[in-house]
C-alpha atoms as a printed R data frame, in Angstrom:
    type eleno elety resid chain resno      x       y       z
1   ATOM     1    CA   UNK     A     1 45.836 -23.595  -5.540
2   ATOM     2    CA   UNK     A     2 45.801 -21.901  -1.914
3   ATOM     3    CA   UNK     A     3 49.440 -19.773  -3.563
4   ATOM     4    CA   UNK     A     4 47.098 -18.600  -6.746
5   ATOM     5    CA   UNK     A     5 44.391 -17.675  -4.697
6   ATOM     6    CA   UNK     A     6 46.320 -15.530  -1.944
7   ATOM     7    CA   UNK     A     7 48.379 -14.467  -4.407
8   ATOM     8    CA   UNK     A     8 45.963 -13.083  -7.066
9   ATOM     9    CA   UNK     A     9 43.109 -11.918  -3.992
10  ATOM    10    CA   UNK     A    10 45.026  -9.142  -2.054
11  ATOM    11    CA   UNK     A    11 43.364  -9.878   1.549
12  ATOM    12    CA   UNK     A    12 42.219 -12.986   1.163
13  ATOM    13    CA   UNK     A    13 41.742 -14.545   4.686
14  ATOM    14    CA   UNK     A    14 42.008 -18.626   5.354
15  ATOM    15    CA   UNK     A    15 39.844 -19.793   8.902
16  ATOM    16    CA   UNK     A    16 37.662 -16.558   9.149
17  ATOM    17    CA   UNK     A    17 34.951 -17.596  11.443
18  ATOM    18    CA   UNK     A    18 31.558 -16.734   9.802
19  ATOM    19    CA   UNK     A    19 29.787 -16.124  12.877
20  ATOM    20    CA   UNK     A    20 31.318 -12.245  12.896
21  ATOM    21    CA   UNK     A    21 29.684 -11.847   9.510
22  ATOM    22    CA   UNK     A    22 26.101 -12.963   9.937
23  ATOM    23    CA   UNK     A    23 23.337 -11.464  11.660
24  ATOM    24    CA   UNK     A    24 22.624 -15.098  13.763
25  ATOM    25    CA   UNK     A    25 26.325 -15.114  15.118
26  ATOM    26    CA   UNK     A    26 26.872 -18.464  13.809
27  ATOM    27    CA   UNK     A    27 28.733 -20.494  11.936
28  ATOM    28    CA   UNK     A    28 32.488 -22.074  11.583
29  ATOM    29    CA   UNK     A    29 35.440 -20.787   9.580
30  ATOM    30    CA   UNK     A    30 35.350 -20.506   5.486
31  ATOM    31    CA   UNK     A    31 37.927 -21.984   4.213
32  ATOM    32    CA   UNK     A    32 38.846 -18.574   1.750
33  ATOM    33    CA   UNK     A    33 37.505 -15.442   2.588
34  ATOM    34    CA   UNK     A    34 36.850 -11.873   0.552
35  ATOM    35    CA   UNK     A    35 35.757  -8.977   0.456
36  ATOM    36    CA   UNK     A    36 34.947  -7.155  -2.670
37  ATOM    37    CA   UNK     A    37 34.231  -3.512  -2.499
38  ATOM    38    CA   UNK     A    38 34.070  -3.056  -6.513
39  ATOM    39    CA   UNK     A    39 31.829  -4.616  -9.199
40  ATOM    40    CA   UNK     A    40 35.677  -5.390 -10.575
41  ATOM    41    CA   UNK     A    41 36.757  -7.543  -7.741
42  ATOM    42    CA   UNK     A    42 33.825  -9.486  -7.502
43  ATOM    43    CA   UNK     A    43 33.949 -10.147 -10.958
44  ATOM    44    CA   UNK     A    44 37.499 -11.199 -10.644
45  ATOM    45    CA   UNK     A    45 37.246 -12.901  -7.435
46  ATOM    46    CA   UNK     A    46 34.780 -15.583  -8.868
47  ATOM    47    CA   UNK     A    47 36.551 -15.481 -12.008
48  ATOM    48    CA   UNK     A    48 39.441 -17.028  -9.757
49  ATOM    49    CA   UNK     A    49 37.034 -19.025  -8.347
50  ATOM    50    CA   UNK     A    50 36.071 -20.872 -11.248
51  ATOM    51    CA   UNK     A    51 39.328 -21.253 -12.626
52  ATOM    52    CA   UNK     A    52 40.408 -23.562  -9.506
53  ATOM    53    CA   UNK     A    53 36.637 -25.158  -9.934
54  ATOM    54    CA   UNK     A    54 36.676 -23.634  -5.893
55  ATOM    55    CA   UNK     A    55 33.049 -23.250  -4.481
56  ATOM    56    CA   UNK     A    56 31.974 -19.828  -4.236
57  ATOM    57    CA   UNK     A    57 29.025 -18.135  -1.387
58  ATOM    58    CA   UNK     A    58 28.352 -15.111  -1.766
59  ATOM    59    CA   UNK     A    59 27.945 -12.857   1.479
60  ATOM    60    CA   UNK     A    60 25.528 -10.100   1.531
61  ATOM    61    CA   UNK     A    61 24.705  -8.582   5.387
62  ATOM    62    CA   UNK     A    62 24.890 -11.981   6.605
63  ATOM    63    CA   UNK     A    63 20.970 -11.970   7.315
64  ATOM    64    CA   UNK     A    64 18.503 -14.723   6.123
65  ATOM    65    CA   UNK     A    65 21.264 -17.538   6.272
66  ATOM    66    CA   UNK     A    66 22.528 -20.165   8.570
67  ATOM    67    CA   UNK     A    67 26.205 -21.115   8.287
68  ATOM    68    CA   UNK     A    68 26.822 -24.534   9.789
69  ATOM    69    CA   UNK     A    69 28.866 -24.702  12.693
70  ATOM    70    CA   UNK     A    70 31.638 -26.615  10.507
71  ATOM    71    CA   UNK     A    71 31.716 -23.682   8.202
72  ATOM    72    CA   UNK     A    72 31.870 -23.016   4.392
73  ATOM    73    CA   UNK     A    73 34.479 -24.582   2.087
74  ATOM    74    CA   UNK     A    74 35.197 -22.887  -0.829
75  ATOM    75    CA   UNK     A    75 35.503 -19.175  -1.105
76  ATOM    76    CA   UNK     A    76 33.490 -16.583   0.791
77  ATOM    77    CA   UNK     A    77 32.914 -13.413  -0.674
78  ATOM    78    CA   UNK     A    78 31.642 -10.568   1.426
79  ATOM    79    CA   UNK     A    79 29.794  -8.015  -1.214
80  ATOM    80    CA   UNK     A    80 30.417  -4.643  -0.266
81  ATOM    81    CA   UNK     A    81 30.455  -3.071  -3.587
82  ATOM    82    CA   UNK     A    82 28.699   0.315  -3.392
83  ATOM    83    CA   UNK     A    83 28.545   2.080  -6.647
84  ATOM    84    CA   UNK     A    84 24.960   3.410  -7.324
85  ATOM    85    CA   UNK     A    85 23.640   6.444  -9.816
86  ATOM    86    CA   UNK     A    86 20.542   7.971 -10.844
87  ATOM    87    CA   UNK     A    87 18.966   8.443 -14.109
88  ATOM    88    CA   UNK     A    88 15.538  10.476 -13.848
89  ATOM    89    CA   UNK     A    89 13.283   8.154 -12.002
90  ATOM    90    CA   UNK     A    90 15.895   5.146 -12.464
91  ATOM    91    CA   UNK     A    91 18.385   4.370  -9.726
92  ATOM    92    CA   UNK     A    92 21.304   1.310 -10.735
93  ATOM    93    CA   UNK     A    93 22.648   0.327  -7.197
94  ATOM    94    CA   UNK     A    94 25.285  -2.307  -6.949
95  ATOM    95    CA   UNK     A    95 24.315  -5.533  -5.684
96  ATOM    96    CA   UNK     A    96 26.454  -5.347  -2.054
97  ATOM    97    CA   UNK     A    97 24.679  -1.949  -1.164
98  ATOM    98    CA   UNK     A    98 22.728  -1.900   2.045
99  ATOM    99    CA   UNK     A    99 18.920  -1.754   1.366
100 ATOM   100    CA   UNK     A   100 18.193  -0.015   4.438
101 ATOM   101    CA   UNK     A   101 20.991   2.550   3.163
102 ATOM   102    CA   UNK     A   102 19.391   2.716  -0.633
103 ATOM   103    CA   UNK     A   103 15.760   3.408   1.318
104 ATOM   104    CA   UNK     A   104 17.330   6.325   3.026
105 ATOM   105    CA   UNK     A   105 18.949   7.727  -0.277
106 ATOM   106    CA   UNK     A   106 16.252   7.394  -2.553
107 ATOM   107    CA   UNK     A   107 14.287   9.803   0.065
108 ATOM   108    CA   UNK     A   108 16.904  12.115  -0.092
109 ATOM   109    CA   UNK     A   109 16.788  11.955  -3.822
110 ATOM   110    CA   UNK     A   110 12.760  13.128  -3.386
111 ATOM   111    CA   UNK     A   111 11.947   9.457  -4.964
112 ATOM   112    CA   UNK     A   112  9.734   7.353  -3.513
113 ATOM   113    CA   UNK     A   113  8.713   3.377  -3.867
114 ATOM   114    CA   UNK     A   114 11.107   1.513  -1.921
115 ATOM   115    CA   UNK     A   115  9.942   2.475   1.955
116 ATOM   116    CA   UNK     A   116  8.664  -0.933   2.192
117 ATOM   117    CA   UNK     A   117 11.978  -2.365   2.685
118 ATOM   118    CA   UNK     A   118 13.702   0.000   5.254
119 ATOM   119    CA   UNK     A   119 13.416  -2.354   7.840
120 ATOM   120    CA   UNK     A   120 14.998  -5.394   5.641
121 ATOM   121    CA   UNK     A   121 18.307  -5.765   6.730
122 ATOM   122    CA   UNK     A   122 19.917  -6.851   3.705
123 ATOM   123    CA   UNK     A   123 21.902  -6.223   0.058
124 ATOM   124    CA   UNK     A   124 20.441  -5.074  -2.728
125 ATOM   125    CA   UNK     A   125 21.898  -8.609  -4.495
126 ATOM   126    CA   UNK     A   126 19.883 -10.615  -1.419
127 ATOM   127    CA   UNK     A   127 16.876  -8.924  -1.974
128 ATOM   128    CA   UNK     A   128 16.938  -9.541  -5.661
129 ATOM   129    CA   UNK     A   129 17.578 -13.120  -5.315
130 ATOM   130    CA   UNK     A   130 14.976 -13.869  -2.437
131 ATOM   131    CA   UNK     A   131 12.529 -11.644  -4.218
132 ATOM   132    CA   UNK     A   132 12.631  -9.473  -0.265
133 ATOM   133    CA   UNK     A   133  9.092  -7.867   0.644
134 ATOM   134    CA   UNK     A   134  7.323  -6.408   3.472
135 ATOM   135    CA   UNK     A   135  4.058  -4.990   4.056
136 ATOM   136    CA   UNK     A   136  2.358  -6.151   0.829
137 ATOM   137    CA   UNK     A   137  5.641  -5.369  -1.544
138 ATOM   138    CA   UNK     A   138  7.985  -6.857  -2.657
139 ATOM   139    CA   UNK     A   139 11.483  -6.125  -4.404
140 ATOM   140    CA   UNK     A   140 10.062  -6.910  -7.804
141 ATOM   141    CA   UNK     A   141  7.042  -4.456  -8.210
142 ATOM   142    CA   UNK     A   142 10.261  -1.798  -8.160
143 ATOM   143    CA   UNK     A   143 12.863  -3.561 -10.500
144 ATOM   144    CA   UNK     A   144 13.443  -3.189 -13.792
145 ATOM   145    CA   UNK     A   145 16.462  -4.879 -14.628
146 ATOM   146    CA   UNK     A   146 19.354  -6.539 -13.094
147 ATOM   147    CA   UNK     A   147 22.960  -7.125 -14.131
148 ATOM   148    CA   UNK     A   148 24.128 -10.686 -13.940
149 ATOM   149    CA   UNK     A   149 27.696 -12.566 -14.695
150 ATOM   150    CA   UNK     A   150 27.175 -15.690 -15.995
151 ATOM   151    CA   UNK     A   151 28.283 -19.028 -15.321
152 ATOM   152    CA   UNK     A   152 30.557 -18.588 -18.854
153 ATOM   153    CA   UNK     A   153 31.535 -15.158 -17.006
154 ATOM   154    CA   UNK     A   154 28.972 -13.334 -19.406
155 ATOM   155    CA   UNK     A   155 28.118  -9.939 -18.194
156 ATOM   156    CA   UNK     A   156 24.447  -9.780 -19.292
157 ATOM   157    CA   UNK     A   157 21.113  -7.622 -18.411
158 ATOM   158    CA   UNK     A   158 17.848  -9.495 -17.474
159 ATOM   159    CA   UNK     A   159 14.323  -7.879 -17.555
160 ATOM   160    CA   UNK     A   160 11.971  -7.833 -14.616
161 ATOM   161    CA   UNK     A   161 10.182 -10.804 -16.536
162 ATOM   162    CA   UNK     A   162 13.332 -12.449 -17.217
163 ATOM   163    CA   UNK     A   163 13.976 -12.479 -13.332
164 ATOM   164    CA   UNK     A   164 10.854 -14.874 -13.299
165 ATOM   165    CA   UNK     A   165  9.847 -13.340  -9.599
166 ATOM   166    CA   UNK     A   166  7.785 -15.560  -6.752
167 ATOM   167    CA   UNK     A   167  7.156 -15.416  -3.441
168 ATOM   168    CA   UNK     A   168 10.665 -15.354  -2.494
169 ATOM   169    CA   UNK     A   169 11.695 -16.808  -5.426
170 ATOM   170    CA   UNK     A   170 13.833 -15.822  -8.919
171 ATOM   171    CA   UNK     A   171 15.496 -17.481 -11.648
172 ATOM   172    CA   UNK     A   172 19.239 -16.040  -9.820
173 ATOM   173    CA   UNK     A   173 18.299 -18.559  -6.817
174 ATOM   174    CA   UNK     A   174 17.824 -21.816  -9.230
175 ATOM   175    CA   UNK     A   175 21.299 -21.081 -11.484
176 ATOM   176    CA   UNK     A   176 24.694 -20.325 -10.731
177 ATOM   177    CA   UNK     A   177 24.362 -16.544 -11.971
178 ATOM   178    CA   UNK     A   178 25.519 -14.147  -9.636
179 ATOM   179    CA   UNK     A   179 23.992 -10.428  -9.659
180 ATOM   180    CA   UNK     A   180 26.062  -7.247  -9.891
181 ATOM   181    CA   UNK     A   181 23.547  -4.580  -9.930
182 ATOM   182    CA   UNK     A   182 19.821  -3.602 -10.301
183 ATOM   183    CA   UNK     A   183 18.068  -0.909 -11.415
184 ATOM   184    CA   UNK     A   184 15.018   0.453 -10.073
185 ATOM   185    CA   UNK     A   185 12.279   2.346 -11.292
186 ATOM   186    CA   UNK     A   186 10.897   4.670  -8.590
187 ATOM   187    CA   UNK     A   187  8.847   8.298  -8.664
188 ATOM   188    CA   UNK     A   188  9.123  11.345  -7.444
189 ATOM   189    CA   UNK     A   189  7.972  11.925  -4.034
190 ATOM   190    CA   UNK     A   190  7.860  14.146  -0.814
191 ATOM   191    CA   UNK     A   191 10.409  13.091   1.349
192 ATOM   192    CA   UNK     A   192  8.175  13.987   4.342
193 ATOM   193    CA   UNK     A   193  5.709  11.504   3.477
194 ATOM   194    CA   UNK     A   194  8.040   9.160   2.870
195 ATOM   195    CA   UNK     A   195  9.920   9.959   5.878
196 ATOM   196    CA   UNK     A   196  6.628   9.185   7.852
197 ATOM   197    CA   UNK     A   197  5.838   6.046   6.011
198 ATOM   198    CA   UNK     A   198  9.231   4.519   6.942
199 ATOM   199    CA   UNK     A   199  8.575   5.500  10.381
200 ATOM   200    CA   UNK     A   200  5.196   3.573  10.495
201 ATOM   201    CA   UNK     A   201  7.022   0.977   8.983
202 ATOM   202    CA   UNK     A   202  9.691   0.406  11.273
203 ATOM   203    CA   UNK     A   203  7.483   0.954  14.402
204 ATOM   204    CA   UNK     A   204  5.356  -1.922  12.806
205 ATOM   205    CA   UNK     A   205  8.465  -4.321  12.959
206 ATOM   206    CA   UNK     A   206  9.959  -3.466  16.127
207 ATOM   207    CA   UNK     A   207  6.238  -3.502  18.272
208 ATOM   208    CA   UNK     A   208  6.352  -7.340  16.559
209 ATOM   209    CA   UNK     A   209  9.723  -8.432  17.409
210 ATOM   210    CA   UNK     A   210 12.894  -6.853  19.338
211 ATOM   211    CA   UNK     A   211 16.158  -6.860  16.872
212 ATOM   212    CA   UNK     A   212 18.412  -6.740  18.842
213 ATOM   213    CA   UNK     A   213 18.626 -10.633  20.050
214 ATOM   214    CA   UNK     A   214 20.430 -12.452  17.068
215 ATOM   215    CA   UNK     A   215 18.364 -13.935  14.549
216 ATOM   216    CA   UNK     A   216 18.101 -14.779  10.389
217 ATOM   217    CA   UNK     A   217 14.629 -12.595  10.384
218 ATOM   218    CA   UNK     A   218 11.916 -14.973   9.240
219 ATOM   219    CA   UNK     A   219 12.875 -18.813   9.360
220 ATOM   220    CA   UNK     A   220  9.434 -19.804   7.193
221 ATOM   221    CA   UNK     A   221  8.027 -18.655   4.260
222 ATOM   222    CA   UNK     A   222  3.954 -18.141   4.440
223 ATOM   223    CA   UNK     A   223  1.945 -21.038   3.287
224 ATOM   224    CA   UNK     A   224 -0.934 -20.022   0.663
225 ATOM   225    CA   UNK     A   225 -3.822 -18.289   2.435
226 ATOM   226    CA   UNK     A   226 -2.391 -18.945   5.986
227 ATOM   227    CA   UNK     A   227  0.445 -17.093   8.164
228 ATOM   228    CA   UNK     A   228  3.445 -19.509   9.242
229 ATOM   229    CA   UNK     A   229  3.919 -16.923  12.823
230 ATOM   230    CA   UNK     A   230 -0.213 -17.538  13.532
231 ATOM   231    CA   UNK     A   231  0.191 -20.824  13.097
232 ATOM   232    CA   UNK     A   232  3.508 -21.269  15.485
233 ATOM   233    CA   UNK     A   233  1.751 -19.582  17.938
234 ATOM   234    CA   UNK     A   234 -1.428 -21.603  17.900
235 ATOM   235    CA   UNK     A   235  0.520 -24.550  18.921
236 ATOM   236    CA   UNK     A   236  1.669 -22.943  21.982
237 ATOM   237    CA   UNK     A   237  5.247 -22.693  20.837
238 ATOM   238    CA   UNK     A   238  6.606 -19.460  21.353
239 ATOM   239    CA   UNK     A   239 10.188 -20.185  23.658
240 ATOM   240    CA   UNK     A   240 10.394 -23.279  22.825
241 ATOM   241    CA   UNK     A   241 14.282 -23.855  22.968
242 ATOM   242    CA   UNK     A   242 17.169 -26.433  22.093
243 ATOM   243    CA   UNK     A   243 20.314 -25.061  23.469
244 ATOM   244    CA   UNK     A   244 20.598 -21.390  23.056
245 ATOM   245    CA   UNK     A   245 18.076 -21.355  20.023
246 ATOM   246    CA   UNK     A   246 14.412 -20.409  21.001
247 ATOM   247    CA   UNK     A   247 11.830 -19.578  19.040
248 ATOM   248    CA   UNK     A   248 10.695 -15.985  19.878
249 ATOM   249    CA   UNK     A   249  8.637 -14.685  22.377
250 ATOM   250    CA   UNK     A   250  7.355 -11.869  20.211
251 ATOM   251    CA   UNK     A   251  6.799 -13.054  16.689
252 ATOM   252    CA   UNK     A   252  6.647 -16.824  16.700
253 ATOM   253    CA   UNK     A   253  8.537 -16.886  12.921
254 ATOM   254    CA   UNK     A   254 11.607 -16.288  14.331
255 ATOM   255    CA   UNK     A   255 14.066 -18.462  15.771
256 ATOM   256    CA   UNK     A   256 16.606 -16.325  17.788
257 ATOM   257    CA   UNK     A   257 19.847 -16.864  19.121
258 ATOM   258    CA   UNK     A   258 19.927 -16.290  22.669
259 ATOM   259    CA   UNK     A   259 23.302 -17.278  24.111
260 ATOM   260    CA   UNK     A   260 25.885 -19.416  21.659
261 ATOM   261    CA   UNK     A   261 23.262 -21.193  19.607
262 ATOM   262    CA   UNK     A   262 25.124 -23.571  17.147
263 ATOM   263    CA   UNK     A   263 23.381 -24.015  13.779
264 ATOM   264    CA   UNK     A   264 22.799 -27.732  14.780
265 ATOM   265    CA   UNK     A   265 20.433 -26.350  17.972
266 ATOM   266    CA   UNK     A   266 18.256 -24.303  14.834
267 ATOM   267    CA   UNK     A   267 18.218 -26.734  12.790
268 ATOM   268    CA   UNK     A   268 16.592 -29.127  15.209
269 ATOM   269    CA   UNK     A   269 14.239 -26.779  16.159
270 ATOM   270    CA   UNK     A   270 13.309 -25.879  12.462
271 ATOM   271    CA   UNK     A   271 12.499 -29.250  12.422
272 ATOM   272    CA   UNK     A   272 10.479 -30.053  15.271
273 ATOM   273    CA   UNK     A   273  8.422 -26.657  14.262
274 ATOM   274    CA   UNK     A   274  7.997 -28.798  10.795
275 ATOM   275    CA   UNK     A   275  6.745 -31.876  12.422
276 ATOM   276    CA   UNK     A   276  4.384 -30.145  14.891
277 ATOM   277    CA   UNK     A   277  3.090 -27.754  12.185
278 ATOM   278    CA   UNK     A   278  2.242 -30.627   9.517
279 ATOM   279    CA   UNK     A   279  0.896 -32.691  12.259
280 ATOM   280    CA   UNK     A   280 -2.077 -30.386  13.494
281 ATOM   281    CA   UNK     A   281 -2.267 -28.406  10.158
282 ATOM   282    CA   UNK     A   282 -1.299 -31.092   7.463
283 ATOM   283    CA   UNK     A   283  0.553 -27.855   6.392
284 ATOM   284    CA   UNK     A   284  4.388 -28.464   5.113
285 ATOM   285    CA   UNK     A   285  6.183 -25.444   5.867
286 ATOM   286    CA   UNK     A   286  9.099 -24.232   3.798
287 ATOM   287    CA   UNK     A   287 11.807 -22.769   5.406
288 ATOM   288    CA   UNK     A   288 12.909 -18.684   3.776
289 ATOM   289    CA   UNK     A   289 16.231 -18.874   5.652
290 ATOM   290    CA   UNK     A   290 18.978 -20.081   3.577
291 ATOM   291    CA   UNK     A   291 21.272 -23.242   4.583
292 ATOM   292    CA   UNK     A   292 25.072 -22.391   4.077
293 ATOM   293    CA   UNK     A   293 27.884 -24.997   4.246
294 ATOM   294    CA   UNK     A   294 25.236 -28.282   4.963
């Protein structure tokens, strides 16, 4: 197997540690690791995949995930595929361009809906499978249809409904469907205006928390009618730390890395979090960060 797979994956790499490819700086080496930079060699990279019944991860920006320190077996692949057109008001982006990137574009276009996620440092593919929002909206109030391969390596188009959106939710995160594009459906719109609405946006982040200590971006998802940050810092929490993970001294949802955390040191503070949380708020938080290689 390790012959077909270096043979058929031009620049495959065995032992890459993931820690240079997530926005944490953690985690251990993947056993295969690939980068596709078209829609082709993804497709043909987990065709591969399947073939040899080899585990695949896909690898967006590398944020909202923690890679265990013992790493990922199976095959990484790194999604940098980039291809992205405009009809009208409709915009089909590949699934490994940078959202930040497609905010910045669409302006330039004069179209505007998707200023809300300039400041979510992620893939297009990411934010369609986590449903990714900020500042009341989220990825779904501006899709209209994604592109998905198949387990049976079926290309196929879903609807917005046939996404079946939550709160950080969609069907692509409970199957083994893997998504190659989106298309959005934005309006026209002064790129001044939307210029100055990313700007308040961004301001609004970086007054909350500073980005440039390592982190995953929010370790816990909201619970109904409550704020999982308010409730973190009602317990006196903010620095707590095991190891070189702490929880933030800014915005209480975040656990940053602030030395050579190992996933093991966030983990065990995700947990205590949990226990304290549930114990003064009978409150069970969920964690929005996704566990790689556990």
């Amino acid at each position: 197997m390790v012959n077909a797979i270096t043979k058929k994956l031009p620049g495959v790499k065995r032992g890459e540690v993931m820690s240079r490819h997530t926005t944490y700086r953690i985690g251990g080496p993947a056993d295969y690791f690939y980068t596709a930079k078209t829609t082709n060699d993804l497709i043909s990279a987990i065709t591969l995949a399947r073939q040899h019944q080899l585990p695949v991860f896909l690898l967006g920006k590398g944020s909202n995930i923690l890679v265990a320190d013992a790493g990922v077996r199976g095959l990484v692949i790194q999604v940098e595929t980039n291809e992205c057109t405009r009809n009208g008001d409709r915009v089909t982006v590949a699934a490994g361009y940078s959202l930040g990137a497609l905010v910045q574009w669409t302006i330039e276009q004069g179209l505007a809906g998707l200023e809300f996620a300039s400041g979510i440092p992620g893939s297009v593919g990411g934010a369609v499978r986590g449903n990714a929002g900020a500042f009341g909206s989220e990825t779904k109030d501006v899709i209209e249809s994604i592109e998905i391969l198949t387990s049976s390596s079926e290309r196929r188009v879903l609807s917005k409904t046939d996404c079946q959106f939550g709160y950080r939710d969609s069907l692509i995160k409970h199957t083994p469907d893997i998504v190659l594009s989106a298309t959005f459906h934005l309006h026209d719109g002064n790129r001044d205006d939307s210029r100055a609405l990313v700007k308040k946006y961004m301001d609004q982040r970086t007054s909350k928390q500073d980005y440039s200590i390592p982190s995953a971006g929010s370790v816990f998802k909201n619970p109904p009618g409550n704020f999982a940050a308010k409730m973190i810092d009602e317990l006196g929490l903010k620095g707590m730390r095991i190891g070189d993970a702490q929880i933030s001294l800014t915005h209480a949802n975040f656990i940053v890395n602030v030395g050579q955390a190992k996933a093991n040191d966030v983990l065990q503070l995700i947990s205590s979090v949990k226990e304290k949380v549930k114990a003064k708020y009978t409150v069970e938080l969920e964690t929005e960060i996704q566990l790689v290689g556990f």
